[in-house]
KOLDOLUM-200945 format. One record per residue: x, z, y of N, C-alpha, C in turn. Coordinates in steps of 0.1 Angstrom, whole numbers, plus 5000, padded with zeros to 4 digits. Example, Ala and Ser with C-alpha at 12.3 -4.5 7.8 and 13.67 -1.06 7.14 Angstrom:
513250784943512350784955513250784967/512850714978513750714989512950795000/
// end
This chain:
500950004988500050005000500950005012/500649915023501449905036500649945048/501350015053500550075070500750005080/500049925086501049815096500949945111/501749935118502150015130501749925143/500449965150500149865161500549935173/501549875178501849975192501449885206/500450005209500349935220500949955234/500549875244501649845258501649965261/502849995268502750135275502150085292/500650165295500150165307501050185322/500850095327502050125344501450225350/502150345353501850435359501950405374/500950455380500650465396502750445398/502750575398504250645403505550515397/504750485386505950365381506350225387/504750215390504550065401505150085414/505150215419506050255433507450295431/507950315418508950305418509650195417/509250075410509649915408509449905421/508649905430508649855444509749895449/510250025445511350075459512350015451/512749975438513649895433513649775435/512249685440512649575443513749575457/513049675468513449675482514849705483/515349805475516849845475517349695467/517149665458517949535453517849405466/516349395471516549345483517949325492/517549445498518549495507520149475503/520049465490521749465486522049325484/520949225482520949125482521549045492/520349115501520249025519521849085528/522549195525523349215528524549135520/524849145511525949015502525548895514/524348855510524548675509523648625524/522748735528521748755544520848655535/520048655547518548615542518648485540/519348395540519148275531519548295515/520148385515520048385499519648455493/518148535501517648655497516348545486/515948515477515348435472514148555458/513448505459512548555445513348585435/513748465427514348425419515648535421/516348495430517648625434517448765427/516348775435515948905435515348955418/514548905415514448945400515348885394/516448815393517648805383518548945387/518248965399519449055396518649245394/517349225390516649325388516749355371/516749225364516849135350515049155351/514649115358513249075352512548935353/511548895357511048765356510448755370/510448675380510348615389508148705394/507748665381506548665382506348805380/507048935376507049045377507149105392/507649005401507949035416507049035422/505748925416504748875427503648945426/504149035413502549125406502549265420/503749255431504149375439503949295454/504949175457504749125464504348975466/503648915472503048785468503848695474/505248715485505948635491507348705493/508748605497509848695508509448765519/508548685526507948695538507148865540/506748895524505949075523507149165517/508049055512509149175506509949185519/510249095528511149145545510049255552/508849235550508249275559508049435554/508349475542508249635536509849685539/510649555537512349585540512249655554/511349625565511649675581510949795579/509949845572509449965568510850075565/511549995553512550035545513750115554/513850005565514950055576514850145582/513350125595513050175599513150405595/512850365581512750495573514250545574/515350465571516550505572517050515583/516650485591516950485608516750635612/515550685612514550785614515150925607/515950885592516450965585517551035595/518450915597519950955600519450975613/518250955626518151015638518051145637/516751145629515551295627516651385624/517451435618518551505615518951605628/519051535637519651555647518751665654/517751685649516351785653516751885654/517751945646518452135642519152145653/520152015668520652055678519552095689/519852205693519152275701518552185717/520052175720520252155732520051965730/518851935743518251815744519451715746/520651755756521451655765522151645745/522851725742523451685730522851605720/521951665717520751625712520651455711/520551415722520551305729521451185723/522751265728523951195724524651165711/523851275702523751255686522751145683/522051145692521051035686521750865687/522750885695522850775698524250685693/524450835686525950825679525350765663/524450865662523450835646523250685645/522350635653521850525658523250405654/524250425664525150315662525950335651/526250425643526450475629525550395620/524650405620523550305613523550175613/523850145626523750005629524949915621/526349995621527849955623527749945601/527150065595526850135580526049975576/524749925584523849865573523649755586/524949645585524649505597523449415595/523449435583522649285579520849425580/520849535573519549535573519149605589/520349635598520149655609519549535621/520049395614519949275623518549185620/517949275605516249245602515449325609/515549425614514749515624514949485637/516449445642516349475655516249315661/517049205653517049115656516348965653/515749015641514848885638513448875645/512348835642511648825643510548945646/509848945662509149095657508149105648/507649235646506849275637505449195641/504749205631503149135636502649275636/502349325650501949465653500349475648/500049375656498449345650498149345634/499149365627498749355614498849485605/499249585615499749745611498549855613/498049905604497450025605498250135608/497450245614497550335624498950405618/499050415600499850525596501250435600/501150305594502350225597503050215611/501550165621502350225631503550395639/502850415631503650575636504750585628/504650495619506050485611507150415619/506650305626507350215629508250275644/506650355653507750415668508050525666/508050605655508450735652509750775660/510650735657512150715664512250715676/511250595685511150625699511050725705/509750805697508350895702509850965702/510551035692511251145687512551115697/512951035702513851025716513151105726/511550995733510651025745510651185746/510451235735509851385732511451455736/512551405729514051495733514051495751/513851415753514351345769513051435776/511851465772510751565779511351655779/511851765767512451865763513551885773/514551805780515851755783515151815798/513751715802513551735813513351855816/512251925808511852055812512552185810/513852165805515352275811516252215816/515652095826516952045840517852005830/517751995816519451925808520351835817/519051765827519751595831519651655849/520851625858520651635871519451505878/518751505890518351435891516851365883/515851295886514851225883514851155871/514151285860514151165845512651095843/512451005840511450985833511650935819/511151035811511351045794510750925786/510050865795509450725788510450605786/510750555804511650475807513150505799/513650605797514850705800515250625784/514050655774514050645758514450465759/513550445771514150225764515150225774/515950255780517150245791518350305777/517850405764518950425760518950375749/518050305740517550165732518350035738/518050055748518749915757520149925755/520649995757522549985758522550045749/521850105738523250125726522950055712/521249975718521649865705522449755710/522749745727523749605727525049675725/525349815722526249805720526949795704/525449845695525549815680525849625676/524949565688525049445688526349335687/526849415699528549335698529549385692/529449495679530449545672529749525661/528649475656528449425641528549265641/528949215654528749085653530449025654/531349125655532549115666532749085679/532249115685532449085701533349185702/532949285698533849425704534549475693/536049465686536549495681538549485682/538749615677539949635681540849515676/540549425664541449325658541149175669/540049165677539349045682540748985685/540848835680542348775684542648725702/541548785708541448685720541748855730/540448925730540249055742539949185730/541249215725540849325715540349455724/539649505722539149705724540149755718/540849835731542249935732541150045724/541150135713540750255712539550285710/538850165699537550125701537050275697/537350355691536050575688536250585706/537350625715537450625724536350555738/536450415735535150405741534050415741/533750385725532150425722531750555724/532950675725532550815728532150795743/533350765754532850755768531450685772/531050575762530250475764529150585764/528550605753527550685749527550785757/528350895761528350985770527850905788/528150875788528150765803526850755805/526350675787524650635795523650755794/524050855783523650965785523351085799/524451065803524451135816524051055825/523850875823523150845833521150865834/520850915826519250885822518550935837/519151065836518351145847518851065865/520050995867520550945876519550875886/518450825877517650685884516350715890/515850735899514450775902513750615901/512650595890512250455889510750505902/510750345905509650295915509450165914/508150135917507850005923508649905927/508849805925509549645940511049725936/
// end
């Protein structure tokens, strides 16, 4: 007498399906950083998962939804290495960590730094409320230091914590900009950066201490 043994499929758990997702996104990411987004491909991407192309689409139905969970992805690691910076007390320092975090990040992850900051924006209209707060969390969490900043005088002079937050967005992603791209580097064969930790320290301190500097107005 023979027992035949029918085994059946093991069911995808909730928690399993989100975990293959964050496996797709991290192999993403390691992808698009090797080879950048032209050789970020489906096919890429599940060969080097070892799965089947069509296992990718059962999560995402294009590149186009796997970049667009990648800016989620960043954003999250962005937020990580800022949010940290929450245990310094004092706003003005406070400040200046953020901005060190910030270009630490940028200098750490070029390629998945240049899909958030430099490609294409987000389709905002396409974000519910939670995603949004995902997405300016980082701002909010500057706006809110620079309040804090205001309301113990941290900064001499006229801050506004709104302006203050994109005035320091402004100059330290151009400055993440021209040192993941080479513009600004000590080996450049043409106008090398004498002491490039050196400046980026003074740089950062400079715009820091300029926030409160500016009384904005009209005309």
């Amino acid at each position: 007498m023979t027992c035949e043994i029918v085994l059946k499929p093991r069911a995808v758990t909730r928690r399993g399906s989100e975990n293959f997702r964050e496996s797709i996104i991290s192999a993403s990411v390691e992808l698009g950083s090797q080879l950048g987004e032209d050789g970020l491909t489906m096919r890429g991407i599940a060969s080097k998962l070892g799965v089947s192309a069509t296992a990718l689409y059962q999560h995402f139905d294009s590149k186009s939804a796997i970049l667009r969970e990648i800016r989620f992805h960043g954003v999250d690691r962005l937020w990580g290495a800022i949010g940290a910076t929450a245990t310094i007390d004092d706003p003005y320092a406070r400040t200046v960590a953020i901005a060190e975090r910030y270009l630490e990040f940028a200098i750490a992850n070029p390629w998945l730094y240049t899909v958030l900051m430099e490609h294409e924006q987000v389709d905002w209209s396409s974000l519910d409320e939670a995603e949004m707060q995902r997405m300016i969390r980082p701002l909010l969490f500057v706006q809110e230091t620079l309040k804090q900043g205001q309301r113990c005088g941290a900064w001499r002079g006229e801050l506004d914590p709104e302006m203050g937050a994109f005035r320091l967005w402004t100059a330290v992603h151009g400055l993440s900009s021209l040192i993941i791209n080479g513009r600004l580097d000590e080996r450049h064969p043409v106008f090398p950066l004498r002491d490039g930790a050196t400046y980026i320290r003074q740089f950062i301190h400079a715009v820091v201490a300029s926030l409160g500097s500016i009384t904005y107005g009209g005309g």
